[in-house]
C-alpha positions as CSV (number, residue, x, y, z in Angstrom):
1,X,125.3,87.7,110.6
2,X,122.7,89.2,113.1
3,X,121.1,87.4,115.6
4,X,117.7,87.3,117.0
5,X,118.3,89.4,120.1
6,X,120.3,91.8,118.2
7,X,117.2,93.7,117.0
8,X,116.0,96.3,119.5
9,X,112.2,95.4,119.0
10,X,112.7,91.7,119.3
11,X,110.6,90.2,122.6
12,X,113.9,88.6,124.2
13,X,114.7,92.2,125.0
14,X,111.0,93.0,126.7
15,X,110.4,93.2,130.1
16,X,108.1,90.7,131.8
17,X,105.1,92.7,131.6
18,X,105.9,92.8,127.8
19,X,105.8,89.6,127.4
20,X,102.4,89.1,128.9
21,X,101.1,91.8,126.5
22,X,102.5,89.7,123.7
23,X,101.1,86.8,124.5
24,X,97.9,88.5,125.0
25,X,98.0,89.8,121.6
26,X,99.3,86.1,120.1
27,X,95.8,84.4,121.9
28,X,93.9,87.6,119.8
29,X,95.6,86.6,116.7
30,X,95.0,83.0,117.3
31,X,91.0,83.4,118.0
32,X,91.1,85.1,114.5
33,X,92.0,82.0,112.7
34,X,89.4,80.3,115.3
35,X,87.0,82.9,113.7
36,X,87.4,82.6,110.1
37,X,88.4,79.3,109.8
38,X,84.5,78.4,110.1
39,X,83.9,80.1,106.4
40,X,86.9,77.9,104.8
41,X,85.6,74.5,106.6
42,X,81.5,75.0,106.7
43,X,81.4,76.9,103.5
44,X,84.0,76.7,101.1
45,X,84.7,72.5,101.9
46,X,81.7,71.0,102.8
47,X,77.9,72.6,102.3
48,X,78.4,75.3,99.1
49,X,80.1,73.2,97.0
50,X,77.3,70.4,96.5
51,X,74.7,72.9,97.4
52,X,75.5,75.6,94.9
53,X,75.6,72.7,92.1
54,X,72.4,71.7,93.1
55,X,70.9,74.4,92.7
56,X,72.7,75.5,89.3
57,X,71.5,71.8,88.1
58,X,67.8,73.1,89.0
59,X,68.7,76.2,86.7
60,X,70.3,74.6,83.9
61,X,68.8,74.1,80.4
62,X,68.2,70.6,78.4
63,X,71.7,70.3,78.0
64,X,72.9,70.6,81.8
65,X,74.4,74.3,80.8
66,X,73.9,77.1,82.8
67,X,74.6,81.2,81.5
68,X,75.6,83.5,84.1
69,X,76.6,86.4,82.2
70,X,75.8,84.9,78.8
71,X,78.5,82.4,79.6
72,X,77.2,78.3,78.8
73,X,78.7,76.8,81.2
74,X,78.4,73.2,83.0
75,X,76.0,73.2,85.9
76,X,79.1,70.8,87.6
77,X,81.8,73.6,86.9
78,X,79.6,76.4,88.1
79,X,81.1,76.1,91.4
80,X,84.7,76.0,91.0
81,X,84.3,78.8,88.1
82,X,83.0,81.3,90.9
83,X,85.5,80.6,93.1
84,X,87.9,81.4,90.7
85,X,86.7,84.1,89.6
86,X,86.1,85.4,92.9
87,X,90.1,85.2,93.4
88,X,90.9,87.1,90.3
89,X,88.9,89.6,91.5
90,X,90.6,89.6,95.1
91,X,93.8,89.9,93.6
92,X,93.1,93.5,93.4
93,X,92.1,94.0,96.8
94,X,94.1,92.3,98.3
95,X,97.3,94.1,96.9
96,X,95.8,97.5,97.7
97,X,94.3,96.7,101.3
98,X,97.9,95.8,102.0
99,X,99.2,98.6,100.7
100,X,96.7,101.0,102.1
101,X,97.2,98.9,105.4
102,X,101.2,99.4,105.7
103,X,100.6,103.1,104.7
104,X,98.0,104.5,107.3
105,X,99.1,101.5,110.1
106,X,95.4,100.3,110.1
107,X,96.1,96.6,109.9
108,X,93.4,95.7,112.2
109,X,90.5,98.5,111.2
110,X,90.7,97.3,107.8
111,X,90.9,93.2,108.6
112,X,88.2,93.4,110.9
113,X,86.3,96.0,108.4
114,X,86.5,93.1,105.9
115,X,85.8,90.2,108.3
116,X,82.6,91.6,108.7
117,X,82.1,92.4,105.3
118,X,82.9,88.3,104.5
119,X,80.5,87.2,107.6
120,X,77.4,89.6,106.5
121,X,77.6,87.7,102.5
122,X,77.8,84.1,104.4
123,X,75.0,85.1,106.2
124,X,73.1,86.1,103.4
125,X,73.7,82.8,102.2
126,X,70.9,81.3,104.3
127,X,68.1,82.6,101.4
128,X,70.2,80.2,98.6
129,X,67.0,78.1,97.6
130,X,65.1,76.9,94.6
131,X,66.9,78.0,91.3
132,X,69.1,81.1,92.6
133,X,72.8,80.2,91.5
134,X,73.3,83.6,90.7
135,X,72.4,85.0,94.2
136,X,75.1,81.6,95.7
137,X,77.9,82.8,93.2
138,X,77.5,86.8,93.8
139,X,77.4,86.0,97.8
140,X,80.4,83.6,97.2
141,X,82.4,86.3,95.4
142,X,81.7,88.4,97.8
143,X,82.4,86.5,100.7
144,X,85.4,84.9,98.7
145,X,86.9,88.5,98.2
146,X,86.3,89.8,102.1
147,X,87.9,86.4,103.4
148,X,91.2,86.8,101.4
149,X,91.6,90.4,102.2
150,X,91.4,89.8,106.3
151,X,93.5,87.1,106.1
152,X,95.9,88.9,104.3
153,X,95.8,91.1,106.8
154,X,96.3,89.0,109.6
155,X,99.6,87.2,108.1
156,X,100.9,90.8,108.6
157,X,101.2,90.3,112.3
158,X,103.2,87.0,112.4
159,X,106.6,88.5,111.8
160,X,106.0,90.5,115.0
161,X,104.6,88.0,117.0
162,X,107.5,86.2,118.1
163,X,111.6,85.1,117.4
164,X,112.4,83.6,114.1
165,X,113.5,80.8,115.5
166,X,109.7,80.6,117.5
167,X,107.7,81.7,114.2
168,X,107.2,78.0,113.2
169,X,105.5,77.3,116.3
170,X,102.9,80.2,116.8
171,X,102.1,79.9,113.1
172,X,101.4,76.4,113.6
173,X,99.3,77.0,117.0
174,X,97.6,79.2,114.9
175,X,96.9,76.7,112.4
176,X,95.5,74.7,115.2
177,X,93.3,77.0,116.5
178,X,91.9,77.5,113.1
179,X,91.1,74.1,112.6
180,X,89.9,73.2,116.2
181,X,87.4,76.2,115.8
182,X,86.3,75.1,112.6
183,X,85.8,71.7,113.6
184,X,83.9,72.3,116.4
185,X,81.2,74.2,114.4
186,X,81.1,71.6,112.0
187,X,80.5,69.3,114.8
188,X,77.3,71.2,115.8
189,X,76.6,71.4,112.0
190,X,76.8,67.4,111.4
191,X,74.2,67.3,114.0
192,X,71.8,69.9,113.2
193,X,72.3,68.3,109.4
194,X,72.0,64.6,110.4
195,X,68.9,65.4,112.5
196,X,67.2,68.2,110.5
197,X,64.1,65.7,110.3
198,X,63.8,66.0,114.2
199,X,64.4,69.9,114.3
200,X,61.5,69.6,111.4
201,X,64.0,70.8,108.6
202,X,64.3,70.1,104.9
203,X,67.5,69.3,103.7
204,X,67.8,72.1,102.2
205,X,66.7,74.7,105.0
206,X,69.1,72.8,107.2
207,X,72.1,73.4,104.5
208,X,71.5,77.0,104.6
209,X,71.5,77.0,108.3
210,X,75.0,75.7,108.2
211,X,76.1,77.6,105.8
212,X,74.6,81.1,107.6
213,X,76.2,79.7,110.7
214,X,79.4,80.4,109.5
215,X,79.0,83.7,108.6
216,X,77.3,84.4,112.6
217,X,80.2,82.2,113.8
218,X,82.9,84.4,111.7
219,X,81.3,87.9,113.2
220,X,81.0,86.9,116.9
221,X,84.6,85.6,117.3
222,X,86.0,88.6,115.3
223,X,85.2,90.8,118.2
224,X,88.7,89.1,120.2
225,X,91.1,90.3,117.9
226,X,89.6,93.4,117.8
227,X,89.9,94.0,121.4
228,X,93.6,92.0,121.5
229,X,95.2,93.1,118.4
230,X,97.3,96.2,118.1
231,X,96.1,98.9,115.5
232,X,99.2,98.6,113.7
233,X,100.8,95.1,112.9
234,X,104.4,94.5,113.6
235,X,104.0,96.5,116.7
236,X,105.4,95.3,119.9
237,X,104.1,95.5,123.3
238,X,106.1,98.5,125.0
239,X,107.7,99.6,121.5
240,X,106.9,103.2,120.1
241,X,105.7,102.6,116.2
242,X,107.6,104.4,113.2
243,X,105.8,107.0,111.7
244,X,103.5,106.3,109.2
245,X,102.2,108.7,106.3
246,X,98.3,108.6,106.1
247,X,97.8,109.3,102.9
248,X,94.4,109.3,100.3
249,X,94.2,106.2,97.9
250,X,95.5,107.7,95.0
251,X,99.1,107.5,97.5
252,X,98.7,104.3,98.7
253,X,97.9,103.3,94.6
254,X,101.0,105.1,93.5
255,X,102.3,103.2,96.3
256,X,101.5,99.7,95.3
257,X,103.0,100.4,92.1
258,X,106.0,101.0,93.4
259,X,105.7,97.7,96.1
260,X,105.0,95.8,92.8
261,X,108.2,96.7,90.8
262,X,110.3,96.6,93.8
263,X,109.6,93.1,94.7
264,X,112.1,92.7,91.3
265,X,114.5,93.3,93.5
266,X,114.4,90.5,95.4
267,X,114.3,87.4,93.3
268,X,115.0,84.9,95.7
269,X,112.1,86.3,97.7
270,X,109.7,85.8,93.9
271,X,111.4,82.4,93.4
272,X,109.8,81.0,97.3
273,X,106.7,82.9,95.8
274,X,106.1,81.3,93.0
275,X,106.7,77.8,94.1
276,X,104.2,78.5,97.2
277,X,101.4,79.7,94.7
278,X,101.6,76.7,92.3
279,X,102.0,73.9,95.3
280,X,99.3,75.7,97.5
281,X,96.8,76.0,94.7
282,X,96.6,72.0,94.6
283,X,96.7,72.2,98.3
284,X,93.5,74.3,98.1
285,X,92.0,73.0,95.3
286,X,91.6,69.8,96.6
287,X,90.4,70.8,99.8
288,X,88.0,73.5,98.2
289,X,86.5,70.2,96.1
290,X,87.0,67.3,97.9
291,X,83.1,67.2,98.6
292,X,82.2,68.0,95.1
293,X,84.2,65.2,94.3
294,X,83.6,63.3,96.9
295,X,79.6,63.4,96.2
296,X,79.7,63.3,92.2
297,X,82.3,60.5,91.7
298,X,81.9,58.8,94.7
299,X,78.9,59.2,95.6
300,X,79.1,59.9,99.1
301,X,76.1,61.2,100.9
302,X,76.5,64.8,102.5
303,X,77.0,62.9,105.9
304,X,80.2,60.9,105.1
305,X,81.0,64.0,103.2
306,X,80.9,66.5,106.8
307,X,82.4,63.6,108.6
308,X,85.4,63.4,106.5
309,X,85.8,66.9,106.3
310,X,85.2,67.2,110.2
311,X,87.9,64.4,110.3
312,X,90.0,66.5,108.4
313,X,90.0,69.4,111.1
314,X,90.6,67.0,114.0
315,X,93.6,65.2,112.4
316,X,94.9,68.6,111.0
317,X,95.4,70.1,114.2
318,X,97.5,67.5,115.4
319,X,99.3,67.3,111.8
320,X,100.2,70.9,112.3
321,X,101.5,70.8,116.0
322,X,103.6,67.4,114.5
323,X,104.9,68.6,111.7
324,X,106.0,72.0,113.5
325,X,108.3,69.8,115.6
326,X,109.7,67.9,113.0
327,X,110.7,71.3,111.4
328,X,112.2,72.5,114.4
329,X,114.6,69.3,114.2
330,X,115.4,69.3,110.5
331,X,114.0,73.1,109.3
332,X,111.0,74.2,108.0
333,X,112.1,74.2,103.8
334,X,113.1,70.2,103.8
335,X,109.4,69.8,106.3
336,X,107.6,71.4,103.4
337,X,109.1,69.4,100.3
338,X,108.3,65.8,102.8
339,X,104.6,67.0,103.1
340,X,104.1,67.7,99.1
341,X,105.4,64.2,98.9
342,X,102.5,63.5,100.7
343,X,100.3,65.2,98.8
344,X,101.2,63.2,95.9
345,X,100.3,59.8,97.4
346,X,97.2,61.2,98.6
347,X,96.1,62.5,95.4
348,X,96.9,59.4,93.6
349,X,95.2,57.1,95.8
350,X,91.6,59.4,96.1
351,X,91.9,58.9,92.0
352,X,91.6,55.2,92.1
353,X,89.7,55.5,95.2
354,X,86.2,53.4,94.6
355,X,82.8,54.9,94.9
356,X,80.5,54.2,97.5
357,X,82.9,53.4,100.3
358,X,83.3,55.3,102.9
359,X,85.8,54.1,105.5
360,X,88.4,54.9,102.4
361,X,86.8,57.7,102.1
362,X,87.4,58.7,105.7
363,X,90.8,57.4,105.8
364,X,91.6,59.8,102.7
365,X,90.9,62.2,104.8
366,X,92.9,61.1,107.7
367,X,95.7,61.5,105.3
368,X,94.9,65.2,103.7
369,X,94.4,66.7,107.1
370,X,98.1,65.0,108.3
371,X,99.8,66.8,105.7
372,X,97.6,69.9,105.6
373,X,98.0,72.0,108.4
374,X,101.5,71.7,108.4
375,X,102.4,72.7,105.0
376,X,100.4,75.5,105.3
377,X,101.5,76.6,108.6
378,X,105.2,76.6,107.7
379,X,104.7,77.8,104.5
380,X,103.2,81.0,105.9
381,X,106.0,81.3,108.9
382,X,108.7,80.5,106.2
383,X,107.5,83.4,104.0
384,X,107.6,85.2,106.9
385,X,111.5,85.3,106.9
386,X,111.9,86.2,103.1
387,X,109.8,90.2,103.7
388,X,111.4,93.2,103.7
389,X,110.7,94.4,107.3
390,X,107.4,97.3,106.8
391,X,105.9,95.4,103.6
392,X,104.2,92.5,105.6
393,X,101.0,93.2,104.6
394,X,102.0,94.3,101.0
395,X,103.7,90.9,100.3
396,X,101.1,88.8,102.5
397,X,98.8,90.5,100.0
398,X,100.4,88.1,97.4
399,X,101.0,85.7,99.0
400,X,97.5,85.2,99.9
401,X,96.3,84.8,96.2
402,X,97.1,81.1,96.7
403,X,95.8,80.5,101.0
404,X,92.9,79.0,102.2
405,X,90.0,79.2,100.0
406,X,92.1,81.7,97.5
407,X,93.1,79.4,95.0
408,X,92.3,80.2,91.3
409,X,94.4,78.1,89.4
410,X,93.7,75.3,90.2
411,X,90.0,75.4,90.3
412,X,90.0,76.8,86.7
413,X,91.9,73.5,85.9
414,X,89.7,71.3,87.7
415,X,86.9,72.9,86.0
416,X,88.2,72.7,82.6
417,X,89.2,69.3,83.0
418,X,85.8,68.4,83.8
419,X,84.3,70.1,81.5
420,X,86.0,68.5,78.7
421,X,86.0,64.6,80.0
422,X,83.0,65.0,82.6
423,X,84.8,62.9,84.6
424,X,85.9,64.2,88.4
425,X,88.8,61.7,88.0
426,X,90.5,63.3,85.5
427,X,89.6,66.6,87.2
428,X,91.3,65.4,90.4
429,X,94.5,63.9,89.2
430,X,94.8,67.4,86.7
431,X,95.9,68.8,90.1
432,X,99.1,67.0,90.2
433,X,101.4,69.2,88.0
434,X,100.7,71.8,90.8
435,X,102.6,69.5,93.6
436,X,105.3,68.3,90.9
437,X,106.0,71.6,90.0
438,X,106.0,73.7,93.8
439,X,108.3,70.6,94.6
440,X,110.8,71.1,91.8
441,X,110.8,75.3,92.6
442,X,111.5,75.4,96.4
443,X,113.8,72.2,95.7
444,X,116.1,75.6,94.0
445,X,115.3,78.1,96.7
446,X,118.2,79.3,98.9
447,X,116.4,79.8,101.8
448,X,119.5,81.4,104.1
449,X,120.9,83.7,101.1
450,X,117.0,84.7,100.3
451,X,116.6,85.8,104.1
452,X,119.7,87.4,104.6
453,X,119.1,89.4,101.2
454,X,116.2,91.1,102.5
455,X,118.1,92.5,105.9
456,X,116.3,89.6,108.3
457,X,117.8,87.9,110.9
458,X,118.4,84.3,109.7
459,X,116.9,81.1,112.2
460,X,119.1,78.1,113.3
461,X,116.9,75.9,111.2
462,X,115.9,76.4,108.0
């Protein structure tokens, strides 16, 4: 069995001045989930989600239908219908960014390219007003699509960025960047909303603000990684870079055909796959429509509904950093399956959670943002382990279909669900069969023979 330090481009073996490059370059990869963590948090879990029903219920007919495309549709699913949507079109993307990123060696020309791409949209998103639900769900898609693909991206640079047996950590520090960042514009956001009167703001103008702030937010930050991040992910400080082939797109297609049928050849690798797509899309799904729940069914005003979600941040950064330790003890598969546990206590008590209350309100969030950052964190530096070394960014590409804000599953359940009871109860405890089923999968994954399969050095703790 290799070890960590048998590998020639492994930072044990790097001189001092290495080192400090590396951690130069982990700081730039951190500021990026600083960055475009403000999207997830401002836009995608607290302001678009009421606001973009809002303004489809101003649009809707008699009936409380709206028809984007010549599709009848519930003003109350609108929302969650985009976002869906938005992922299956990012599916796409995503794959052949990743391919075309792993091909050419452009990891961070094409992330950053997107980034920008995602902030301009959320920008845009401070003219939303009046009746313009098509304007909200084009600029979602948009913004949806750009977000997914720079993430994608970015996951391509944590196998490089430290030892297995250190990749829980710095994923999980990156988690809690991401979340501090995102809190801390939410903070100025709760007050701009809360005094919006003083600043001689609508409602309205003041929601649009917030939401446009994330996008300015997104942009300015962007510019660290683009000075700290190597070209190429995967590249060490002080390491010369294989050759890559930059080829036109109808290689780097050709290409992705061939990443797609190879993956058959590592099952094990699928197996961690498919249980992380169907746990994570509850994880997201709840987080994506806690406040649409939150302000329908429990009629929570928008702000208990940035509170919690602000809560959520603070408590989730410490959640991550916690449960990052714990998996460092007792490994980072038998972490996971004890937070999904979690998730199913939390989901069942938000269900008979009652309206109109918000210190359980905030104390439900207390509880999602303990379990959140963590399973997410070390589900990311898990997958890590299980990639061919030179696909990151292809199988990140996948894996991302079902990451923050990417989830289409379970939103098109949720939206089904509420479309045929109109009740956000039934919507929210649909989402269960997603944590009951992710359990049951990586409960079967042989994490050590599913590493050690695709030629990676294999941690203590797993």
């Amino acid at each position: 069995m290799s070890t960590t330090t048998d590998r020639p481009d492994h930072p044990a073996t790097a001189t001092e001045d290495d080192r400090r490059a590396l951690r130069r370059i982990q700081v730039g990869w951190y500021v990026n989930d600083w960055a475009n963590a403000a999207f997830s948090a401002t836009v995608l879990t607290v302001f678009l989600g009421p606001y973009l029903t809002s303004v489809a219920k101003a649009a809707a007919d008699a009936d409380g239908n709206v028809h984007p495309l010549g599709l009848s549709v519930r003003a109350g699913s609108y929302f969650p219908y985009t976002v869906s949507f938005s992922v299956l079109l990012s599916v796409g993307a995503m794959l052949l960014a990743g391919t075309v990123a792993d091909r050419t060696g452009r990891h961070k020309e094409l992330m950053c390219g997107f980034a920008y791409l995602g902030a301009t949209a959320t920008m845009g998103m401070f003219f939303l007003g009046g009746d313009r639900y098509l304007l909200g769900g084009a600029l979602l898609v948009v913004a949806n699509l750009a977000y997914a693909v720079s993430v994608a991206l970015s996951y391509a640079y944590l196998p490089g960025l430290a030892a297995p047996d250190e990749r829980d950590a710095v994923s999980s520090k990156g988690w809690a960047y991401g979340y501090a960042g995102g809190g801390l514009l939410l903070i100025a956001n709760l007050a701009l909303f809360q005094g919006h009167d003083a600043f001689g703001l609508t409602e309205g103008t003041a929601v649009r603000i917030c939401l446009a702030s994330a996008g300015l937010w997104w942009a300015l930050f962007t510019v660290v990684p683009m000075l700290r991040l190597p070209s190429r992910a995967g590249v060490l400080p002080g390491r010369a870079a294989a050759p890559v082939r930059d080829e036109p797109a109808a290689g780097s297609l050709r290409e992705l055909g061939r990443t797609v049928r190879g993956m058959r050849r590592h099952p094990l690798t699928l197996l961690y796959l498919a249980a992380f797509l169907c746990y994570n899309d509850g994880i997201q799904t709840v987080v994506s429509q806690a406040s649409l729940y939150g302000s329908e069914e429990l009629g929570m005003d928008q702000t208990s509904l940035v509170t919690a979600v602000l809560l959520v941040q603070v408590v989730a950064i410490g959640g991550a950093l916690l449960l990052g330790r714990i998996a460092h003890r007792y490994g980072a598969k038998r972490t996971i399956l004890g937070s999904l546990l979690g998730w199913v206590v939390t989901l069942a008590l938000g269900y008979f959670m009652p309206a109109h209350q918000p210190a359980w309100f905030y104390a439900l969030a207390c509880m999602i943002g303990l379990v959140l950052g963590g399973s997410q964190a070390l589900s990311r530096s898990l997958f890590s382990h299980l990639i061919p070394p030179g696909k990151e960014a292809e199988y990140f590409s996948v894996y991302k279909v079902s990451d923050r804000g990417t989830s289409w599953m379970g939103p098109l359940v949720f939206g089904l669900a509420y479309q045929v009871t109109g009740s956000y109860r039934s919507a929210i405890v649909s989402l269960l069969v997603f944590f009951v089923i992710g359990f049951a999968v990586l409960l079967k994954v042989p994490v050590r023979r599913a590493i050690e399969a695709v030629g990676n050095p294999v941690p203590e703790r797993l």
